[in-house]
The first five atom37 places (N, CA, C, CB, O) and aatype in JSON, in Angstrom:
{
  "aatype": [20, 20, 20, 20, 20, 20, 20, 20, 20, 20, 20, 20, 20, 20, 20, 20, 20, 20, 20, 20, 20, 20, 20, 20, 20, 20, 20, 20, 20, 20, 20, 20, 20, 20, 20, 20, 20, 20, 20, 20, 20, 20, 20, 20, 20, 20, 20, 20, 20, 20, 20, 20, 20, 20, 20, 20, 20, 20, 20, 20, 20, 20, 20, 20, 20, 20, 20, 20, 20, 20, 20, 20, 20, 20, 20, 20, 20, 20, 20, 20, 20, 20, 20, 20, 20, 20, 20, 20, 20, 20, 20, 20, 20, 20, 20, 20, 20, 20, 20, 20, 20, 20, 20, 20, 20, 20, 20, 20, 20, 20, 20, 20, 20, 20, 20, 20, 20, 20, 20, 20, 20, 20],
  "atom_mask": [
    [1, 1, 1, 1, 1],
    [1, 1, 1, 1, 1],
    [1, 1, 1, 1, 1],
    [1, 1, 1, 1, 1],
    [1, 1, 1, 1, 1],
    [1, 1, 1, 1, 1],
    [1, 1, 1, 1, 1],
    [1, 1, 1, 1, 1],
    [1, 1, 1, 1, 1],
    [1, 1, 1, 1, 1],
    [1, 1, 1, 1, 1],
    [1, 1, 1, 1, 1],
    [1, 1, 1, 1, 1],
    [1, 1, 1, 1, 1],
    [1, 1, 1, 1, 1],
    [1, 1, 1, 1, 1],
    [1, 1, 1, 1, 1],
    [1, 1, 1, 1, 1],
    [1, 1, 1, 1, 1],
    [1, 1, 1, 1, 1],
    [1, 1, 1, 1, 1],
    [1, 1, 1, 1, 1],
    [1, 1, 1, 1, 1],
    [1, 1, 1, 1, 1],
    [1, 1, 1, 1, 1],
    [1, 1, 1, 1, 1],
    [1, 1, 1, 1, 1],
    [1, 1, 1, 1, 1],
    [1, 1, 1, 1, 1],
    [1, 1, 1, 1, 1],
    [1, 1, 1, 1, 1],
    [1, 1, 1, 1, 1],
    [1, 1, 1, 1, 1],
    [1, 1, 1, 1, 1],
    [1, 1, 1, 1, 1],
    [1, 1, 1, 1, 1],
    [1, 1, 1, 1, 1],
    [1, 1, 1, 1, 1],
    [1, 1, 1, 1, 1],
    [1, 1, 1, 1, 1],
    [1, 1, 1, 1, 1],
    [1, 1, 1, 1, 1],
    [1, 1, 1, 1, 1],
    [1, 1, 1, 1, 1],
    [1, 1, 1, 1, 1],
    [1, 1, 1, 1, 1],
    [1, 1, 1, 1, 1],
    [1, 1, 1, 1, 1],
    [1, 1, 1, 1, 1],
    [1, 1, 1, 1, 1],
    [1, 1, 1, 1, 1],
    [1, 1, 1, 1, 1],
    [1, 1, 1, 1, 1],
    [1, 1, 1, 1, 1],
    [1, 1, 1, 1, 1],
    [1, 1, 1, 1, 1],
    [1, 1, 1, 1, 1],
    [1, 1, 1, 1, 1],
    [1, 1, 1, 1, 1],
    [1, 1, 1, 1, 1],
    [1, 1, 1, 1, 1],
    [1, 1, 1, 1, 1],
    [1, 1, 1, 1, 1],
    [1, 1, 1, 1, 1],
    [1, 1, 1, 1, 1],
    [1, 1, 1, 1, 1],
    [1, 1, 1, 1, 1],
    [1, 1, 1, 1, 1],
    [1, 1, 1, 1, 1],
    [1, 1, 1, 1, 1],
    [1, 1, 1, 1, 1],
    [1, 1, 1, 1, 1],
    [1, 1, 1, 1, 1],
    [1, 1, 1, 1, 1],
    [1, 1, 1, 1, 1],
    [1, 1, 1, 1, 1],
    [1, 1, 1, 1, 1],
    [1, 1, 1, 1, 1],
    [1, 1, 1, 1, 1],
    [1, 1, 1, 1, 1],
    [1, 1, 1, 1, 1],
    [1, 1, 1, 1, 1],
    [1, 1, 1, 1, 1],
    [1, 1, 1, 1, 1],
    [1, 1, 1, 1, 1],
    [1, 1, 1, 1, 1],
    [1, 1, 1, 1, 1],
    [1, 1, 1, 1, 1],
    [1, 1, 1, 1, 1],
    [1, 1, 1, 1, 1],
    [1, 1, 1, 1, 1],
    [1, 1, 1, 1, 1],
    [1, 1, 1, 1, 1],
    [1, 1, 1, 1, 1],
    [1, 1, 1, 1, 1],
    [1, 1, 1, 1, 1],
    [1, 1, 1, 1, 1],
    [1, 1, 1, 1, 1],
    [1, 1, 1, 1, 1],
    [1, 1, 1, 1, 1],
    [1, 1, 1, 1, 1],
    [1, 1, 1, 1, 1],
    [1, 1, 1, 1, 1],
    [1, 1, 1, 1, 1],
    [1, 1, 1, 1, 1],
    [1, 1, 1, 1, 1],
    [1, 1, 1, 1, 1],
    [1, 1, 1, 1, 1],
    [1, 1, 1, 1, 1],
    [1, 1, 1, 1, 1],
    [1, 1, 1, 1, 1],
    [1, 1, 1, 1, 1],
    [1, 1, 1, 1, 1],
    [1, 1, 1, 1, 1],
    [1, 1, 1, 1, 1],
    [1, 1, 1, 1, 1],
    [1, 1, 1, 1, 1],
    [1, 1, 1, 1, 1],
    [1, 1, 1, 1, 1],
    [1, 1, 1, 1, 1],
    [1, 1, 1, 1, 1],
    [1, 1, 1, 1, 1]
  ],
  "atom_positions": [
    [[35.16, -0.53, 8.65], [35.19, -1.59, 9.63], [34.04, -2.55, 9.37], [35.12, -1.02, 11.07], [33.05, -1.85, 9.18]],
    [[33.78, -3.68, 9.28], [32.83, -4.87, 8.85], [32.43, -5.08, 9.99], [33.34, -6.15, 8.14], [33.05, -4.73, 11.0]],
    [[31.3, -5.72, 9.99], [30.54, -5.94, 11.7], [30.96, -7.31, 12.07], [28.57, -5.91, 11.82], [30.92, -8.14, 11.17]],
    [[31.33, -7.66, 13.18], [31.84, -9.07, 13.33], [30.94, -10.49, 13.12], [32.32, -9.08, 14.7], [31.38, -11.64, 13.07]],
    [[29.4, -9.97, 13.0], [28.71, -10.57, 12.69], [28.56, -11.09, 11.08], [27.92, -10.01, 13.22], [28.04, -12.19, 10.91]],
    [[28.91, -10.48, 10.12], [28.84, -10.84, 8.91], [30.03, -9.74, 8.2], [27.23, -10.76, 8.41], [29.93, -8.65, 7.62]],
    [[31.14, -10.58, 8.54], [32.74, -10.32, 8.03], [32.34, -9.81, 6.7], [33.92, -11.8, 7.92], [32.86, -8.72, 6.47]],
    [[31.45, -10.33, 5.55], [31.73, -9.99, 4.11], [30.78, -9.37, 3.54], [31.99, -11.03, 3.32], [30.51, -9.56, 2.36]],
    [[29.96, -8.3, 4.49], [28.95, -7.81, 3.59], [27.97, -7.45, 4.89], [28.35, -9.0, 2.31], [27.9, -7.98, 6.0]],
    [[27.39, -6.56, 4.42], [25.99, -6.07, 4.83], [26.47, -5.47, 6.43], [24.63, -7.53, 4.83], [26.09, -5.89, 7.52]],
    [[27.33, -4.46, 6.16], [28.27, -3.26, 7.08], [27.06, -2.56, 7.24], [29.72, -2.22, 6.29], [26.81, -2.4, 8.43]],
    [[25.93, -1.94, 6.22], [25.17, -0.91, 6.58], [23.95, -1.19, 8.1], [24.44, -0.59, 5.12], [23.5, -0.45, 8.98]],
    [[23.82, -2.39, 7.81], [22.88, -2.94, 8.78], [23.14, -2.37, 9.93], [22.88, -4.35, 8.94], [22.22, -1.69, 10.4]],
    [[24.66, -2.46, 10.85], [25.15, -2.12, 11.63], [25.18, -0.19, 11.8], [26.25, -2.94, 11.43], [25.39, 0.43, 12.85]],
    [[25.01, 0.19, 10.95], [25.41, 1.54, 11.2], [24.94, 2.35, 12.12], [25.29, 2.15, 10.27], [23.74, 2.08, 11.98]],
    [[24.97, 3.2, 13.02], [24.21, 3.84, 14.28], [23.15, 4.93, 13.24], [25.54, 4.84, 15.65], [22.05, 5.32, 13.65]],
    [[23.53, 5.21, 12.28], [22.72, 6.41, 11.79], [21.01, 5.74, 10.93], [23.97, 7.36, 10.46], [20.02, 6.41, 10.64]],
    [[21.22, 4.35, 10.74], [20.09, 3.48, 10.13], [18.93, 3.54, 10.94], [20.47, 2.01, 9.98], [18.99, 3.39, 12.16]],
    [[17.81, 3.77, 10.29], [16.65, 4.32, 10.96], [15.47, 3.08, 10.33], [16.36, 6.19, 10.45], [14.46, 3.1, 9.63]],
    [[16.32, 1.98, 11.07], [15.48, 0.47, 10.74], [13.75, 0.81, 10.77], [15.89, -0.91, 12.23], [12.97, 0.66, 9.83]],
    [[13.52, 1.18, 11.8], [12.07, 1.14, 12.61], [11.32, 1.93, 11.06], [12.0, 2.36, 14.59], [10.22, 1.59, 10.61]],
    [[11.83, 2.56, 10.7], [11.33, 3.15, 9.56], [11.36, 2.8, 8.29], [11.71, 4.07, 9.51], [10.34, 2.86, 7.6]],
    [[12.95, 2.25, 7.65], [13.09, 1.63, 6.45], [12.16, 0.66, 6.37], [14.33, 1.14, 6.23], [11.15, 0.69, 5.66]],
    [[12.51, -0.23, 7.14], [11.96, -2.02, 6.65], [10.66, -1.34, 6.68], [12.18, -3.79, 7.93], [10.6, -1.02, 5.49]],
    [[9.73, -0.95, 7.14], [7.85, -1.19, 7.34], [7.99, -0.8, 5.87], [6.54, 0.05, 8.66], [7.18, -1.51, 5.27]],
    [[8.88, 0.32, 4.64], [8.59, 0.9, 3.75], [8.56, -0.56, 3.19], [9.38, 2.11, 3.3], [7.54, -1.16, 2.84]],
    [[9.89, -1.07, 3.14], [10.37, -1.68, 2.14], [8.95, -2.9, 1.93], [12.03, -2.26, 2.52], [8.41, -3.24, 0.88]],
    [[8.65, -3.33, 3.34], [7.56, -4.43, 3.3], [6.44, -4.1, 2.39], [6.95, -4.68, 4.69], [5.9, -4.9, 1.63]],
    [[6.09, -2.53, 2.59], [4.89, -1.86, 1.98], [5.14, -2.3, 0.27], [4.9, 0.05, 2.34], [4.34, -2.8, -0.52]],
    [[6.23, -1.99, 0.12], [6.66, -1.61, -1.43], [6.57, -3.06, -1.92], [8.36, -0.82, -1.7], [5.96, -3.3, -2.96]],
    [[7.34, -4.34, -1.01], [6.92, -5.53, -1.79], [5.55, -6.38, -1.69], [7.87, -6.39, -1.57], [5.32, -7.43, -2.29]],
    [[4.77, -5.74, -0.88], [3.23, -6.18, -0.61], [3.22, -5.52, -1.88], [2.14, -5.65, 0.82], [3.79, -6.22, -2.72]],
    [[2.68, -4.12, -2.46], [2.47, -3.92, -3.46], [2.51, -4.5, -4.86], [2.83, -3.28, -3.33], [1.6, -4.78, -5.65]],
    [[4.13, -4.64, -4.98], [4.64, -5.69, -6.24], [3.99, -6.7, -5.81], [6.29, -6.09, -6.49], [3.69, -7.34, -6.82]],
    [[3.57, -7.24, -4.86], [2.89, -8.88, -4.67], [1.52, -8.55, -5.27], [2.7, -9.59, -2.79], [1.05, -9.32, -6.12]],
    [[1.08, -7.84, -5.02], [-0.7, -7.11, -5.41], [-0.57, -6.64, -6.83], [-1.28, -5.45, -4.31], [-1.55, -6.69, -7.58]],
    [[0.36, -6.26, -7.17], [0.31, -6.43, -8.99], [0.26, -7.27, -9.42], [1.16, -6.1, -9.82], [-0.62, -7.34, -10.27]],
    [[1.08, -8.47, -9.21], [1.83, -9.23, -9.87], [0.45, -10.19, -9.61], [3.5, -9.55, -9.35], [0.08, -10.63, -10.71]],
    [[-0.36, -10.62, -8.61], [-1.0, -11.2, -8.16], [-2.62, -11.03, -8.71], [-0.63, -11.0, -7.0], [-3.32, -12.02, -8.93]],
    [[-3.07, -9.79, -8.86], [-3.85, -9.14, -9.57], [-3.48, -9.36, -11.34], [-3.75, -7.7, -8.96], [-4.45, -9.31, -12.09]],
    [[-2.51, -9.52, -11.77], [-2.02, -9.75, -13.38], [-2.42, -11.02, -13.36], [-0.32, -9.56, -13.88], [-2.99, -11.49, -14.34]],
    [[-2.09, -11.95, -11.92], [-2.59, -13.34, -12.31], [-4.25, -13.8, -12.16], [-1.75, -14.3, -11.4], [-4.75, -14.91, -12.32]],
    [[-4.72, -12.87, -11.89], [-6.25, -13.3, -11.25], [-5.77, -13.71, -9.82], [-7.18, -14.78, -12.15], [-6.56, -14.66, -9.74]],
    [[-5.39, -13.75, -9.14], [-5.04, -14.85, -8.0], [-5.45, -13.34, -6.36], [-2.58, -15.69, -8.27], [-4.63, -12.76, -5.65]],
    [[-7.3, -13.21, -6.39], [-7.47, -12.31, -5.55], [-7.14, -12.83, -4.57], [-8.51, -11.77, -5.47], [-6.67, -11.9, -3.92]],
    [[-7.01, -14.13, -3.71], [-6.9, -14.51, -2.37], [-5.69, -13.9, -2.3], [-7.0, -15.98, -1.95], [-5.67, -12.89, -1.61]],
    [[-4.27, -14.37, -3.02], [-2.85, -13.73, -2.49], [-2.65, -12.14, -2.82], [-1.53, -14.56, -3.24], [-1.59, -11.59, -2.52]],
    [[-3.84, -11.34, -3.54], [-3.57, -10.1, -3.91], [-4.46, -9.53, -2.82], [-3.84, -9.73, -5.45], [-4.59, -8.31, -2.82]],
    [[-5.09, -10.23, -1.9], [-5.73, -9.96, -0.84], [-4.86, -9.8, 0.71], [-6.71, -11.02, -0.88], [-4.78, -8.84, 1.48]],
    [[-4.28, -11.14, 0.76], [-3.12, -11.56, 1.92], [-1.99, -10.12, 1.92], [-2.09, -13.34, 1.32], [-1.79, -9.25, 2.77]],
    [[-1.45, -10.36, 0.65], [-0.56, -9.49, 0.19], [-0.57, -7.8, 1.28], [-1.05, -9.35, -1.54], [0.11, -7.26, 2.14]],
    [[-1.94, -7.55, 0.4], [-2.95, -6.18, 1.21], [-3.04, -6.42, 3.04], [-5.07, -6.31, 0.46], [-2.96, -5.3, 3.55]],
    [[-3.12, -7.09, 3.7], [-3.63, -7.47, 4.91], [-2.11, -7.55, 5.28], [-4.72, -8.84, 5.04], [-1.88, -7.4, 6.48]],
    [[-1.44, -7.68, 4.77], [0.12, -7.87, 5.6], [0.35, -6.16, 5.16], [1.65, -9.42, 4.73], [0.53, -5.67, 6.28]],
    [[0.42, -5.31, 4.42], [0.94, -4.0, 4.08], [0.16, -3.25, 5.19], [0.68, -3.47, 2.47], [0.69, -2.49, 5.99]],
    [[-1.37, -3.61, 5.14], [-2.06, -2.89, 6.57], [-1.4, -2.73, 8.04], [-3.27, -3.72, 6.94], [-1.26, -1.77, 8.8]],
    [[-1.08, -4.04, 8.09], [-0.65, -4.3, 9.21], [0.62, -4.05, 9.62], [-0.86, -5.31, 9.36], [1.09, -3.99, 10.76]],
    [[1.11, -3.91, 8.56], [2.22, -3.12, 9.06], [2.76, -1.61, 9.24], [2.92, -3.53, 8.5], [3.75, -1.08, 9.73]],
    [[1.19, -1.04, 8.38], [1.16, 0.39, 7.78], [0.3, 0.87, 9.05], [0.37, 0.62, 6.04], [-0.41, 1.84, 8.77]],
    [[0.18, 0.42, 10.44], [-0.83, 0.68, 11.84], [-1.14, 1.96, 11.23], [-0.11, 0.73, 13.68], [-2.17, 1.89, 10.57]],
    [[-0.51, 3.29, 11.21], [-0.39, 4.39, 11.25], [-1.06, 4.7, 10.18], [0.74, 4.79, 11.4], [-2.14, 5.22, 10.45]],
    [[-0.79, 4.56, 8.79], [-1.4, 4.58, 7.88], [-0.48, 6.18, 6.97], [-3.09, 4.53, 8.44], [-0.79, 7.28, 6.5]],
    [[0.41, 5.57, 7.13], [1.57, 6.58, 6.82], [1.53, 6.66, 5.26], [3.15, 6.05, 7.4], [1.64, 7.61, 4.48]],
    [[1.34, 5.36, 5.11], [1.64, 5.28, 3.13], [-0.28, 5.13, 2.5], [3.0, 3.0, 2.46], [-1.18, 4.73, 3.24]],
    [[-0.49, 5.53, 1.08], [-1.4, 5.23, 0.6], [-1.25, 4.11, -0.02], [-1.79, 6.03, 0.04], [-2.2, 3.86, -0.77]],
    [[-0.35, 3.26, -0.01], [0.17, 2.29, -1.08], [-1.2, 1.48, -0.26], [2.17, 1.57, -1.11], [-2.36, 1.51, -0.66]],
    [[-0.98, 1.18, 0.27], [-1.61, -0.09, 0.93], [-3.7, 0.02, 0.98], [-0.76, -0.09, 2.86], [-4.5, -0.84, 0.6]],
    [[-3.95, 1.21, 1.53], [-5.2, 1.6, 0.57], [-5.55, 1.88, -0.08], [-5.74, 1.95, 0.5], [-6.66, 2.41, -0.13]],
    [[-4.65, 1.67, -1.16], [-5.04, 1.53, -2.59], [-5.02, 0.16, -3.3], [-4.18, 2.36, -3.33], [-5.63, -0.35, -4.24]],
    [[-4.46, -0.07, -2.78], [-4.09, -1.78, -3.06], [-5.3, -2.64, -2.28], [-2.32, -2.31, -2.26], [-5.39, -3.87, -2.37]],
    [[-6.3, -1.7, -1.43], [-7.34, -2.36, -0.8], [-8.46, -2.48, -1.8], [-7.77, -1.66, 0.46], [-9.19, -3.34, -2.28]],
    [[-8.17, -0.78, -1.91], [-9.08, -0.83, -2.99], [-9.35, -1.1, -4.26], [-9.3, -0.21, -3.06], [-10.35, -0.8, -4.9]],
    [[-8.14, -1.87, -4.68], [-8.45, -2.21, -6.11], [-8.75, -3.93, -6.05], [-7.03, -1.74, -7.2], [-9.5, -4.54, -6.81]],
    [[-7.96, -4.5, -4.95], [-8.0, -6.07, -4.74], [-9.62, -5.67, -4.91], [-7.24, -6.97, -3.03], [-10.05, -5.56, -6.05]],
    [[-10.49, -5.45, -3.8], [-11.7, -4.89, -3.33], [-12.35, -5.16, -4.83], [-11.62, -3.19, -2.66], [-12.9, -6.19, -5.24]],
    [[-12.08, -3.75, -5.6], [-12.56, -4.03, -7.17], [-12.63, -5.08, -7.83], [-11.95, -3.5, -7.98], [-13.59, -5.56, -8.42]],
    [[-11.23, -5.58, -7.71], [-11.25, -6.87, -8.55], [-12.26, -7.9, -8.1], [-9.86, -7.55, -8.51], [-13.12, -8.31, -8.89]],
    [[-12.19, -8.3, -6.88], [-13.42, -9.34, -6.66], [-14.26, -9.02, -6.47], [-13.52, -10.14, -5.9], [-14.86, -9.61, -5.58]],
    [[-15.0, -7.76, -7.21], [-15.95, -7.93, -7.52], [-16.87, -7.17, -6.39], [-16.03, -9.24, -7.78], [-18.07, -7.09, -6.65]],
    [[-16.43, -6.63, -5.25], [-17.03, -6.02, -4.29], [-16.91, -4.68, -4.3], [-16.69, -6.47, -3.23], [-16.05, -4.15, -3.6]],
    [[-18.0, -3.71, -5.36], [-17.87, -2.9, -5.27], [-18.42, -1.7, -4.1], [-17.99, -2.97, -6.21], [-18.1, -0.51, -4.15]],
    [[-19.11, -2.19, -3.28], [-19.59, -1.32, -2.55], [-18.53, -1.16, -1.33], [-21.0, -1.69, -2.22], [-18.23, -0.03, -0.94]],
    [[-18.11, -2.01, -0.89], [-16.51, -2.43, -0.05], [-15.24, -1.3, -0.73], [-15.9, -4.53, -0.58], [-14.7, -0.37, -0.13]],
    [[-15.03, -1.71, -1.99], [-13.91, -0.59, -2.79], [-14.5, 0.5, -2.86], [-13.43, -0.88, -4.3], [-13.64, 1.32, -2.54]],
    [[-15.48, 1.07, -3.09], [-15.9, 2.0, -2.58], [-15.84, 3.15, -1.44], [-16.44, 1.61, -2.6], [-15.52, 4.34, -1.42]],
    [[-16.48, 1.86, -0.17], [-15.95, 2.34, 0.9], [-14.57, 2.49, 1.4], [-16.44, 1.83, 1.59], [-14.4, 3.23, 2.38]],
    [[-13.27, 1.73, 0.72], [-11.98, 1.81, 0.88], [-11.64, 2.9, 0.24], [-11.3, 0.76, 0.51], [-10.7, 3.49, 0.77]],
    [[-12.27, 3.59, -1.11], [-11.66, 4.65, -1.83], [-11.93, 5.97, -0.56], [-12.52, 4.88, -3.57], [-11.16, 6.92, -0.37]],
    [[-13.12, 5.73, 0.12], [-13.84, 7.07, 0.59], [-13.11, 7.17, 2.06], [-15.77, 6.95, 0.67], [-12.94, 8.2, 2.72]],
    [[-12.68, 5.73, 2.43], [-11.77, 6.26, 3.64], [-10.14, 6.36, 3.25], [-11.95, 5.14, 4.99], [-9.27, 6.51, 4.1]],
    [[-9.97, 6.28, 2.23], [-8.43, 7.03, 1.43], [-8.74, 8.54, 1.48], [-8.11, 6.54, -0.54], [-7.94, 9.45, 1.7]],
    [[-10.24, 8.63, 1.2], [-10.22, 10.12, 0.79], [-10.04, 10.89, 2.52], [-12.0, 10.6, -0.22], [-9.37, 11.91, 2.73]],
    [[-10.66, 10.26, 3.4], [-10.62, 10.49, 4.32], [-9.6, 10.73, 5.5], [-11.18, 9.96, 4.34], [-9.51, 11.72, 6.23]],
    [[-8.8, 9.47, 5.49], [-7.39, 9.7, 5.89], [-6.36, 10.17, 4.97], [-6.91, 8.59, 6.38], [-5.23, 9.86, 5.34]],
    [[-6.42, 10.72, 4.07], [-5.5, 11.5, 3.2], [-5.91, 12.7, 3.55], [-5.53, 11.28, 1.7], [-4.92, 13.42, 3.51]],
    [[-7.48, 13.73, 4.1], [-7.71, 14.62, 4.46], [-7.64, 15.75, 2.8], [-6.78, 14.73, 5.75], [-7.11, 16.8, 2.45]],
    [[-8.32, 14.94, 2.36], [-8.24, 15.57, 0.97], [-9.94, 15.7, 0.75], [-7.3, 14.47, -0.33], [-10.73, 14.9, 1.26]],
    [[-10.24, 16.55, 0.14], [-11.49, 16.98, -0.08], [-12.63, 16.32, -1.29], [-11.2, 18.33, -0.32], [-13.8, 15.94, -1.21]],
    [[-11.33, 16.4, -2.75], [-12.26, 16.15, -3.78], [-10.85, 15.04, -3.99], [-12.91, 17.56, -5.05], [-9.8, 15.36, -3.44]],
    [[-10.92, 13.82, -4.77], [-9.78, 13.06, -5.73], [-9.04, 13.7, -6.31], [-10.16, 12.31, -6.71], [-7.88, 13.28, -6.34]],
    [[-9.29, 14.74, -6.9], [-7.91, 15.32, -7.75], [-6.33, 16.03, -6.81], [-8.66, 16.81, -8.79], [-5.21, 16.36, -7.2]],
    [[-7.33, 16.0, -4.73], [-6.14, 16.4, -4.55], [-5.11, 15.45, -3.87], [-6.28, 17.49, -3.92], [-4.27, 15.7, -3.01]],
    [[-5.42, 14.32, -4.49], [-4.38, 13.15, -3.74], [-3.15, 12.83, -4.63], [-5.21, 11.59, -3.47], [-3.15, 13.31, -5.76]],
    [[-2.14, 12.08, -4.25], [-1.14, 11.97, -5.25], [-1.83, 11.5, -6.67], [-0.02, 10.93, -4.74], [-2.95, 11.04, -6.91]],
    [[-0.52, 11.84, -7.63], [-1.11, 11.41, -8.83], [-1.54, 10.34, -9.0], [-0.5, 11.5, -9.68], [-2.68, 10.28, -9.46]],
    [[-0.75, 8.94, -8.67], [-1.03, 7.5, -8.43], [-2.17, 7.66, -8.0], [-0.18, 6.67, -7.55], [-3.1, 8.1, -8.66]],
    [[-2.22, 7.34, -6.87], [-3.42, 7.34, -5.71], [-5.36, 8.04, -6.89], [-2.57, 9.11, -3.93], [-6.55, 7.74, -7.01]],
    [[-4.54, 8.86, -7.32], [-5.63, 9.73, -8.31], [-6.08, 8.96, -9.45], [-4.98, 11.09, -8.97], [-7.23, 8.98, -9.9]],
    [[-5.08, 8.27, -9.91], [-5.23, 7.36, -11.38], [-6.22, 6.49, -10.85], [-3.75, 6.42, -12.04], [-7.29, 6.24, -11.39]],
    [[-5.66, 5.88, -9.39], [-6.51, 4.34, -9.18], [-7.91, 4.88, -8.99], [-6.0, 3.27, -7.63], [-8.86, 4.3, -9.53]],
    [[-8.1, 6.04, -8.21], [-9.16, 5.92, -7.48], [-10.2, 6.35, -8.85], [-9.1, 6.92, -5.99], [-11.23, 5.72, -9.08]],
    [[-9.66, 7.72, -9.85], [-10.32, 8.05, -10.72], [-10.72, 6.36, -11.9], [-9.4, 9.4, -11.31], [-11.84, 6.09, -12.32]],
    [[-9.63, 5.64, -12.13], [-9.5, 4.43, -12.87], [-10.91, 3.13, -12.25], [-7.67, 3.88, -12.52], [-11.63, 2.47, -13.01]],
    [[-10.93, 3.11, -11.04], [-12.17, 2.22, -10.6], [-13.25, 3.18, -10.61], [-12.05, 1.47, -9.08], [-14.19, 2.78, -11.3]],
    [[-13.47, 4.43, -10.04], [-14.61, 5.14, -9.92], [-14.62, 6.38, -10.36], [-14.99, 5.17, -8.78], [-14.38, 7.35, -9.65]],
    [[-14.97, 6.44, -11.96], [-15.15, 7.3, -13.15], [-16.07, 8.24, -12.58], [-15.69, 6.58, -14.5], [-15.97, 9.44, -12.84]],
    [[-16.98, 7.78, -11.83], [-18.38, 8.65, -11.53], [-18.19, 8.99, -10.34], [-19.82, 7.96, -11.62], [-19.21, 9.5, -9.87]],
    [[-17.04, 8.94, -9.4], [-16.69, 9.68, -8.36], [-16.81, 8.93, -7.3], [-17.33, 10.79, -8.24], [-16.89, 7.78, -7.73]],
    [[-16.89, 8.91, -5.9], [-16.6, 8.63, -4.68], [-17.38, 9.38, -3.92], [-15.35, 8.76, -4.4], [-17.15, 10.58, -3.74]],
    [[-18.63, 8.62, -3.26], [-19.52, 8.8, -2.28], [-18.64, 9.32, -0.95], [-20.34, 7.43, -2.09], [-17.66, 8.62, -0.69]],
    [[-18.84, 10.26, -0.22], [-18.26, 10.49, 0.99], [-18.36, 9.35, 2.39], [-18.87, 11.78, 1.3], [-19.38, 8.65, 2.38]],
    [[-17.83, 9.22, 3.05], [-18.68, 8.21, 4.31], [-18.87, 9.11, 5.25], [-17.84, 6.81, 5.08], [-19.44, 8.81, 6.29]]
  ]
}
């Protein structure tokens, strides 16, 4: 059955079992990210910054690491290391992880990839 709202497409939208409140915040997370690569490949920290500040804000909860990691590397890139720093140490913190090696692998690359010599606690 097609939703009467859009006869030729996009039936799933409508479905009772779609768990909107949850999909979209991912999906936003996931293209803030690609914006923070792609943006970071260009030098361009102000929009690899924005990028970060919209994934926060939508991440209240702090459900995903995508988005503090992406703090912390914008952070790196311009040059503010004591700031990325403090963003790696409250990843470590709200992840409830002890040492870096026990966070996802990603999450592990970045944090080990900016700070070779480890991560001060806060």
């Amino acid at each position: 059955m097609l939703h009467p709202q859009r006869p030729r497409g996009y039936t799933w939208l409508a479905e009772p079992d779609q768990q909107h409140e949850l999909l979209i915040p991912g999906y936003v997370i996931d293209t803030a990210h690609d914006l923070v690569e792609l943006a970071l490949t260009e030098h361009d920290h102000t929009l690899a910054h924005q990028a970060v500040q919209v994934a926060l804000l939508i991440d209240r909860d702090r459900t995903s690491e995508r988005p503090l990691v992406d703090q912390m590397r914008v952070l790196h890139a311009q040059g503010n290391l004591a700031e990325a720093e403090r963003a790696a140490a409250q990843l470590l913190t709200l992840t409830e992880v002890d040492v870096p090696e026990e966070l996802q692998p990603d999450t592990f690359r970045a944090v080990n990839e900016l700070f070779p010599q480890g991560v001060r606690a806060s």
